[in-house]
PLY file of the C-alpha trace (Angstrom):
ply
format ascii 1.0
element vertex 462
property float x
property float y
property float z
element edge 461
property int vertex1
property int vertex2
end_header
99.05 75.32 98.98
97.95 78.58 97.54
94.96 79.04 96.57
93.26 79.64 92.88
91.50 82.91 92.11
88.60 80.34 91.21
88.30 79.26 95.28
87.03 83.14 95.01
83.22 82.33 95.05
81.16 85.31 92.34
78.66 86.99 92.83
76.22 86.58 90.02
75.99 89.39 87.36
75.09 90.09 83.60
77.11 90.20 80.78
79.57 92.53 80.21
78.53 95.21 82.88
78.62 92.20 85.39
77.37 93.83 88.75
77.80 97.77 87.74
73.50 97.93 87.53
73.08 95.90 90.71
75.40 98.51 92.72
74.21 101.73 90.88
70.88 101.12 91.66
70.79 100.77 95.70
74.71 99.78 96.59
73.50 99.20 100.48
71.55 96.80 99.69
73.92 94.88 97.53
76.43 94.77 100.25
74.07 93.61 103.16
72.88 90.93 100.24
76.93 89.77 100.11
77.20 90.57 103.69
74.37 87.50 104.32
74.86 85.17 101.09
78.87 84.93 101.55
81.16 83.87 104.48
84.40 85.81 103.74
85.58 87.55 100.82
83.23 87.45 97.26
84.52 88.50 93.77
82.07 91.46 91.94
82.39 93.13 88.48
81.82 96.80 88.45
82.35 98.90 85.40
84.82 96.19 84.03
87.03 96.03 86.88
87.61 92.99 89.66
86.57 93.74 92.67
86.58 91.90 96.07
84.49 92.18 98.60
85.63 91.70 102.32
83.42 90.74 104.65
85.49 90.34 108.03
86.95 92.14 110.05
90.49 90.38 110.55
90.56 90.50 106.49
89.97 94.37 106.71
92.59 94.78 109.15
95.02 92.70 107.01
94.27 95.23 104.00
94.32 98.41 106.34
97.03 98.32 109.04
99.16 94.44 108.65
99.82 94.56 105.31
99.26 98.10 104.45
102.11 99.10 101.74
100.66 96.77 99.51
97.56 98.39 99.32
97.06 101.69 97.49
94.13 104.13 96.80
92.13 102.59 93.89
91.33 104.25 90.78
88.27 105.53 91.95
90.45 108.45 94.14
91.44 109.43 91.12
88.07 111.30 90.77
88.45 112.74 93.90
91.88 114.06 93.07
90.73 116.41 90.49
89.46 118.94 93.35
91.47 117.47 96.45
94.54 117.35 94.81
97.24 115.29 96.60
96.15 115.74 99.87
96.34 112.90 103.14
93.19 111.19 101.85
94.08 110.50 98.49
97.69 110.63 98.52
99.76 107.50 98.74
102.85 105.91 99.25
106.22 108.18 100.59
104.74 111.27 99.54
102.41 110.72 101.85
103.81 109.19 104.65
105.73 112.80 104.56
102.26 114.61 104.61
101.02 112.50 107.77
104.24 113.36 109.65
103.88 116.82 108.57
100.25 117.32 109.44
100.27 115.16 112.51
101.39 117.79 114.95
98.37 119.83 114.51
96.04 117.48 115.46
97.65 116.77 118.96
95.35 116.76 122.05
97.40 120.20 122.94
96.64 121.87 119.85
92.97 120.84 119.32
92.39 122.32 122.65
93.68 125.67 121.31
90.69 125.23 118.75
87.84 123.83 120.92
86.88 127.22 122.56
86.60 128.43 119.09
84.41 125.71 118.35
82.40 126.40 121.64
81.89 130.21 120.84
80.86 129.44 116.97
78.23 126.87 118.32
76.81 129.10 121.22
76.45 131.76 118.60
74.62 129.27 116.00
72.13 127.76 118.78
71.79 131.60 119.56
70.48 132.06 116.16
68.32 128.80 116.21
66.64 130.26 119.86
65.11 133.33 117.72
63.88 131.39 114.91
62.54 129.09 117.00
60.29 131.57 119.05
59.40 133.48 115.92
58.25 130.17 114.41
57.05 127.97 117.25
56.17 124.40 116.24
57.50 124.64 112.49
60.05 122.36 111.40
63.50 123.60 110.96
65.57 122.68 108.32
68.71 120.83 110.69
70.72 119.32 107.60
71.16 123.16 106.49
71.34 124.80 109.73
74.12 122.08 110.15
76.04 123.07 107.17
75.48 126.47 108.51
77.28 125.74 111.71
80.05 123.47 110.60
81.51 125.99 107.79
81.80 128.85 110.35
83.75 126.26 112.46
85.77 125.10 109.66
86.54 128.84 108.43
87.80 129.75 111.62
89.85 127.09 112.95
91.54 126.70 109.78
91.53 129.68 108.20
90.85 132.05 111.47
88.47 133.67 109.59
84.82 134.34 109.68
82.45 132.61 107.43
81.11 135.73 105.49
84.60 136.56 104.63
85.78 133.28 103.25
81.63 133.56 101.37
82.87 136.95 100.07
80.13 139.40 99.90
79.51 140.11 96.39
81.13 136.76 94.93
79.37 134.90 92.49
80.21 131.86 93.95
81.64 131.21 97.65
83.86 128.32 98.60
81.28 126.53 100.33
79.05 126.72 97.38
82.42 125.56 94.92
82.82 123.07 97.09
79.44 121.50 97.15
79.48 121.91 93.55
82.67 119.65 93.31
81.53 117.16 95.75
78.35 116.66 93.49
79.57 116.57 90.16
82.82 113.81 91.78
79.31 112.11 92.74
78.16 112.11 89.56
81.46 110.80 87.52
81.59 108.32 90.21
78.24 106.88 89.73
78.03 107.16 85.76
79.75 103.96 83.76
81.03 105.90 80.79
83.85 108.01 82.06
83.66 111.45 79.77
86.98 112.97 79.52
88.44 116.00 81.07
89.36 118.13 78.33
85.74 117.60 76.39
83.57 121.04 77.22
80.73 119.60 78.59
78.40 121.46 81.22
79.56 119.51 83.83
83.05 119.52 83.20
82.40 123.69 82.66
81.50 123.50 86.08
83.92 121.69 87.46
87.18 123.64 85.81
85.18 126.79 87.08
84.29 125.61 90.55
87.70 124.02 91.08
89.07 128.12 89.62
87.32 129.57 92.55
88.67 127.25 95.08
92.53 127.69 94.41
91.80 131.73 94.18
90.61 131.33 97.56
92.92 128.95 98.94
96.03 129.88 97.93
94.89 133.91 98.87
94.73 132.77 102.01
98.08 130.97 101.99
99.84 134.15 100.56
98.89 136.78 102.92
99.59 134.59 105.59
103.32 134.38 103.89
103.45 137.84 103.16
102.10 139.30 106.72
103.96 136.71 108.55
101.25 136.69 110.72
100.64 134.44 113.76
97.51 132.62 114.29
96.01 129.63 116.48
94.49 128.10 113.71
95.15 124.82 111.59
96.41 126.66 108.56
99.59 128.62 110.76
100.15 125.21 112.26
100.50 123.53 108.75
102.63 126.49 107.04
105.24 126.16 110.14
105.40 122.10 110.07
108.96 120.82 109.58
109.44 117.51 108.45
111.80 116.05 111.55
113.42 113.83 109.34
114.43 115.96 106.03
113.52 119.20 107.33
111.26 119.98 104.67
108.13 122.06 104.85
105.23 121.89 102.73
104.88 123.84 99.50
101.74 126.33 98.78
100.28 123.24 96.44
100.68 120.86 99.60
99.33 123.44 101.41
96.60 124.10 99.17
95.73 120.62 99.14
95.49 119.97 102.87
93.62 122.69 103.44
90.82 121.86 100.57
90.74 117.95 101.44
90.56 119.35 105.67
87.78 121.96 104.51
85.98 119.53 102.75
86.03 116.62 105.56
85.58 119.16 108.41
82.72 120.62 106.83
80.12 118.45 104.88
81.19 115.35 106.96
80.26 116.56 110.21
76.95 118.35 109.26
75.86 115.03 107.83
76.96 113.04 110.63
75.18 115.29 113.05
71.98 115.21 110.93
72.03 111.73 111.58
72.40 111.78 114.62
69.84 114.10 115.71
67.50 111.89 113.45
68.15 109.24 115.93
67.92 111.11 119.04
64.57 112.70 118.15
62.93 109.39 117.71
64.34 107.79 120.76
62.95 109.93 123.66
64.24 108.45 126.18
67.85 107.56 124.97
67.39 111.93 124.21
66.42 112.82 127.94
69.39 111.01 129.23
71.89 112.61 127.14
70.27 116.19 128.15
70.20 115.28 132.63
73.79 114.43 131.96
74.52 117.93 129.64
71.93 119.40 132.79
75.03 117.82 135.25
78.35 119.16 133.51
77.50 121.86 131.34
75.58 123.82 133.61
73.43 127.11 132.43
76.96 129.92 131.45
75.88 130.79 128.16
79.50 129.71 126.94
80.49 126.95 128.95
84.55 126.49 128.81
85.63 124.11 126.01
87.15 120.94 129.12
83.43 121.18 130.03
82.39 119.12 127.17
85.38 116.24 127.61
82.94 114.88 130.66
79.97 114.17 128.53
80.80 110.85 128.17
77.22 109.52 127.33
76.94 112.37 124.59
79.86 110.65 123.07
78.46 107.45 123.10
75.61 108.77 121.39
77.91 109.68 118.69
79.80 106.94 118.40
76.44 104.66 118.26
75.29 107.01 115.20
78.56 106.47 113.45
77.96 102.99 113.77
74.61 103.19 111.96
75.02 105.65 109.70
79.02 105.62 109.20
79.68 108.70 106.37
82.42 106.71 104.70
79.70 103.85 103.60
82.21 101.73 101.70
85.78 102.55 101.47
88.63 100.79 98.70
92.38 99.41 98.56
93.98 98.24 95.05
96.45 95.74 95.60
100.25 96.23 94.73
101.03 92.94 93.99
99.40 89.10 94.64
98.58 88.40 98.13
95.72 86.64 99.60
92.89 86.87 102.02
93.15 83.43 104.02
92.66 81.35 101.06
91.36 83.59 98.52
93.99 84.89 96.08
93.93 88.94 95.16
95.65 89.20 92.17
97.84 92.78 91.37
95.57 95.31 90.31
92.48 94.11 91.51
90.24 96.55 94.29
89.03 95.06 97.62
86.22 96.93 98.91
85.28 97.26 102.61
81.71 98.55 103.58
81.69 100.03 107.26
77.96 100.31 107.01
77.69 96.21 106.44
80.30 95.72 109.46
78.79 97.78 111.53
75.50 95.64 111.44
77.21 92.51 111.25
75.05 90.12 113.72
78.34 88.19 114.06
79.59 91.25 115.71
76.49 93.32 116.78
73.70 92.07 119.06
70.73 93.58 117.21
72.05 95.03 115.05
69.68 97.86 113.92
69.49 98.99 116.87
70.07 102.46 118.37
71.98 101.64 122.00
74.64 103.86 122.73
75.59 101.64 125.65
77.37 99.26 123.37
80.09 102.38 123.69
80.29 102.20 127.71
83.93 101.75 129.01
84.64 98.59 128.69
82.46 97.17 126.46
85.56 97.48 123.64
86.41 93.90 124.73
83.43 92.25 123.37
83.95 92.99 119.33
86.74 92.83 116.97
88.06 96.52 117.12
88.14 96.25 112.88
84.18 95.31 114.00
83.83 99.34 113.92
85.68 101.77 111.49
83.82 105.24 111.43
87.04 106.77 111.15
89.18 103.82 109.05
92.13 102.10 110.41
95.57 101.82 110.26
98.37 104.23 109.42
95.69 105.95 107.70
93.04 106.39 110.35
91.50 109.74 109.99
93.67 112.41 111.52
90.82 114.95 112.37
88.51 111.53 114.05
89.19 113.65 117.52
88.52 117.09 115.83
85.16 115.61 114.68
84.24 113.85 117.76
85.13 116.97 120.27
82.99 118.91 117.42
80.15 117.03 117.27
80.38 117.04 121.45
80.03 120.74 121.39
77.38 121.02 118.71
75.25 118.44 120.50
75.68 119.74 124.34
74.60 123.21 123.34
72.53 122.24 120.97
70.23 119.99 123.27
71.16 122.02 126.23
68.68 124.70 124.43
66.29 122.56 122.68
64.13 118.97 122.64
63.17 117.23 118.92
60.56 116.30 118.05
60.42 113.09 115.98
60.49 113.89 112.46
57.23 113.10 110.12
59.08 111.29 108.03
61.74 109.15 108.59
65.07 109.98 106.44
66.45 107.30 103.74
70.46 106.84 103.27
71.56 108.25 99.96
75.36 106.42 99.93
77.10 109.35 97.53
81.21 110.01 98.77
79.17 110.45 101.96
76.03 108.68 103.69
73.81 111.56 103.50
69.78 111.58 104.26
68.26 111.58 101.30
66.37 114.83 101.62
67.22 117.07 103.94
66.34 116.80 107.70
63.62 118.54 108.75
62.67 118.31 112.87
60.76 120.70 115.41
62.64 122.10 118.16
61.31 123.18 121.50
62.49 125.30 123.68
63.94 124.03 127.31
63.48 127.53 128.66
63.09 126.25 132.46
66.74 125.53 132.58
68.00 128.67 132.13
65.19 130.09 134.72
0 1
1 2
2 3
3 4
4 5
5 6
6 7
7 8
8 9
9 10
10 11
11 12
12 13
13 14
14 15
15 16
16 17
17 18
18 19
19 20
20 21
21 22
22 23
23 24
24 25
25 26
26 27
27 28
28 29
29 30
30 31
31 32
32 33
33 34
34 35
35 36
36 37
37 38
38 39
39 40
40 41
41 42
42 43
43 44
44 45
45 46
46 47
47 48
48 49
49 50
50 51
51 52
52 53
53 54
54 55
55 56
56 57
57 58
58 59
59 60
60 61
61 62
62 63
63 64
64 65
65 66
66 67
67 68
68 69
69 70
70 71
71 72
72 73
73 74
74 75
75 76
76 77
77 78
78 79
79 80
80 81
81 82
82 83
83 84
84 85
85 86
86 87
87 88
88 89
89 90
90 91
91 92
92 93
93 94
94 95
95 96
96 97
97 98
98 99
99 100
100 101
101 102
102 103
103 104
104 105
105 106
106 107
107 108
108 109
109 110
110 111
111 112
112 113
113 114
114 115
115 116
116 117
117 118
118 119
119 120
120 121
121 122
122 123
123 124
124 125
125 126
126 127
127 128
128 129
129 130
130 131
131 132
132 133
133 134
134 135
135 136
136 137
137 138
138 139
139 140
140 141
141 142
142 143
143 144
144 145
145 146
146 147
147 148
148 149
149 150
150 151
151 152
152 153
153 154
154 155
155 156
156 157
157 158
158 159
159 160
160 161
161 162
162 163
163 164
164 165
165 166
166 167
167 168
168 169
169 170
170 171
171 172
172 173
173 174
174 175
175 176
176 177
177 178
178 179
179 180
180 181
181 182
182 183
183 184
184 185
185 186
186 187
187 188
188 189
189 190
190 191
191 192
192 193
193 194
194 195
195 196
196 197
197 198
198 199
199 200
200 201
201 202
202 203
203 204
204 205
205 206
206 207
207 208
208 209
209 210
210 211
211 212
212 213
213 214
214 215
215 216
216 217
217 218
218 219
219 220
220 221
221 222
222 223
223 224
224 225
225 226
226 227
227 228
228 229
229 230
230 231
231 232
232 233
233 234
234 235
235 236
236 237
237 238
238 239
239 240
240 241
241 242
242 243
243 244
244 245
245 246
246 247
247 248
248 249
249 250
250 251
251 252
252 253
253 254
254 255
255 256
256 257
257 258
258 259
259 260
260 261
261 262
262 263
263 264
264 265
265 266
266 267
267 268
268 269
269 270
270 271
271 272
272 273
273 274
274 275
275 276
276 277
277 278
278 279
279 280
280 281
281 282
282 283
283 284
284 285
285 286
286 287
287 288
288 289
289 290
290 291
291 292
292 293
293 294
294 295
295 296
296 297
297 298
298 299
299 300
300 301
301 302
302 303
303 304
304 305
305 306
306 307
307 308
308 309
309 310
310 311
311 312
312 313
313 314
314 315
315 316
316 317
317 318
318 319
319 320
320 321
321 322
322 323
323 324
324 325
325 326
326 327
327 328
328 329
329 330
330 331
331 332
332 333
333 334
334 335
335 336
336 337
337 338
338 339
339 340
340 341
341 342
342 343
343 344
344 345
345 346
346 347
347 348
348 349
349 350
350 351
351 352
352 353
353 354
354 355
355 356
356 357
357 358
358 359
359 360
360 361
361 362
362 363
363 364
364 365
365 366
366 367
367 368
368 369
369 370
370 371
371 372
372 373
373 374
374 375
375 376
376 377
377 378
378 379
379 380
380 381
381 382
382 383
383 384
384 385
385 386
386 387
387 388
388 389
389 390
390 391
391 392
392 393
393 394
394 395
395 396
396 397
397 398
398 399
399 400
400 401
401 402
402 403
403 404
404 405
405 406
406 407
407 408
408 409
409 410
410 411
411 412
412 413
413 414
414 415
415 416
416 417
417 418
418 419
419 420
420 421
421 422
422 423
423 424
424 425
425 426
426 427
427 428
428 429
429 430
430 431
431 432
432 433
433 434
434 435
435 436
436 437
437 438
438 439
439 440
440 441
441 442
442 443
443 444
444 445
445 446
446 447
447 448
448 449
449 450
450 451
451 452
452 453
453 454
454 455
455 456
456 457
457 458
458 459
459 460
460 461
């Protein structure tokens, strides 16, 4: 017997904008509420639309990997695809089943250890720059979320564009593409989070912004793209493995506007997501001591004290990872993610009609008691080999899950490796004097920026 979309139980609104206030106002908290007060899948009302809420993890893996082609990107991409274009995260369908296979080659173990020594020398240079601030400030805070940002631009610029930073920043620029992009990621924010969608062609401030922002970014982008064409120049970077993918199948290769939107969508996740991730992370580690001290005997053990340890180096940190993994699992930066439904289907008994969004929150899964012993709290040993076994593996989704699983999850994770050996290699934090609040925008960012005091572990280079 199928079941009626009235088996669906509702979650309580108010007339006409149903739950659109509830979520606006702290969206966390609304899903841990549906998380606790519902068993399996609840129907919510934001800004007019259906929505349904999954709550388990064999539903989410239904939606993301068993019965996949019926579930699109929902409307809300659509924001997102005024700057990103119709790159691998908000493509759909065959289009972009031809971009995965396309950009899938580049992100082979084999080619992303052609980019980790880059990686290594962009991060010994940045904790470089962190050691003389440090001694010419002793004891004052540093600001991490920025110096993070700092970092994981110069990393993006050069493994995708083999560039440096201050050339991709353009001396003398109004605007650089960091800054554009920022400026795009805010003002998406912004139309995201406001009920009365303004259109595109009116010439308000904001949309000022955004056509002029968005300008900048294609002048950049596709500059890049062109002297590469033009020179027919040769580099180990992400960009001259995209331009010389061939699609096995049709023998196609991208176009500059595939190109262009790769890149942007690849810039954009390489560089914001990581920096916040990391600020979290570092959060964590500076008020947990001990969890800290362990992580820095075992970068003691396998990095050693060369000022630029070699990139395989940083494969045998396996508790560093842990650490990482543990922080994604707290503080996952894709908070809540959405499918829209091709046609009817059902979750066990609870009919999706066509049309109609399911929403999945990694942050609720993740501290799922059902799945989670303790949930809030910080034990990276839940990661030790093995250990797998004992959840659901749709339990944990940092990254997403099938077919469209992140393709950079092991760029990020071999990043943040890097970033965290040298960084605590160098340095101990100091817990912060405030703790940071979760601001769920595209990304779960601390509210303010992170502010911690770093001290120097000059005996281990004595």
């Amino acid at each position: 017997m199928v079941a009626s979309e009235t088996s669906t139980p509702v979650h309580p609104g108010w007339p006409v904008v149903g739950n659109t206030l509830e979520f606006a106002r702290n969206p966390l908290a609304m899903f841990s509420r549906l998380s606790q007060q519902y068993e399996r899948v609840v129907r919510i009302a934001i800004g007019g639309r259906k929505q349904f809420v999954a709550l388990r993890p064999e539903d989410v893996k239904y939606v993301f990997q068993e019965n996949n082609r019926n579930y699109v990107r929902s409307p809300a991409f659509l924001i997102l695809k005024r700057f990103l274009g119709e790159g691998l995260l908000t493509s759909d369908g065959d289009f972009w089943r031809r971009q995965r296979r396309l950009a899938q080659p580049a992100f082979h173990r084999q080619k992303l250890a052609m980019l980790a020594q880059t990686m290594v020398e962009e991060a010994v240079g940045w904790v470089d720059e962190l050691r003389v601030g440090v001694e010419a400030n002793p004891g004052g805070p540093v600001n991490v979320s920025q110096s993070l940002m700092d970092v994981t631009m110069r990393i993006v610029c050069k493994t995708l564009f083999g560039t440096e930073y201050t050339t991709v920043s353009g001396t003398g620029r109004t605007e650089g593409l960091s800054h554009s992009l920022e400026t795009l990621n805010y003002l998406a924010n912004q139309m995201l989070l406001t009920p009365v969608k303004v259109p595109r062609s009116w010439p308000t401030p904001n949309n000022v912004r955004f056509r002029k922002a968005s300008a900048l970014v294609d002048t950049l982008i596709y500059g890049f793209i062109a002297t590469r064409r033009q020179t027919g120049e040769s580099r180990d970077d992400l960009l001259d493995m995209l331009l010389h993918a061939v699609d096995e199948e049709t023998g196609a290769v991208m176009s500059d506007t595939q190109l262009r939107d790769e890149c942007v969508t690849l810039f954009t996740a390489g560089h914001e997501t990581t920096a916040v991730s990391m600020a979290w992370t570092l959060s964590l580690l500076a008020t947990h001591p001990d969890i800290q001290a362990r992580v820095q005997t075992e970068i003691r053990e396998k990095l050693g004290t060369d000022r630029v340890p070699g990139a395989d180096a940083f494969r045998s940190l396996t508790y560093t990872l842990q650490v990482i993994q543990e922080s994604l699992r707290l503080y996952p930066p894709a908070w809540a993610m959405s499918r829209m439904a091709v046609t009817d289907d059902q979750l066990g008994p609870h009919r999706v009609p066509a049309g109609a969004t399911v929403l999945v929150s990694p942050y609720v899964l993740h501290r799922d008691p059902r799945h989670w012993d303790n949930p809030d709290r910080f034990d990276p040993d839940r990661f030790a080999a093995g250990r797998e076994k004992e959840r659901h593996p749709y339990a944990y989704l940092p990254f997403g899950g099938g077919p469209r699983l992140c393709i950079g999850n092991q760029f990020a994770l071999m990043e943040m490796q890097i970033l965290l050996g040298l960084l605590l290699r160098d340095f101990t934090l100091q817990r912060p004097e405030t703790p940071p609040v979760p601001q769920p925008l595209i990304t779960l960012r601390p509210k303010k920026p992170l502010h911690l005091v770093m001290q120097r572990n000059t005996n281990w280079f004595s």
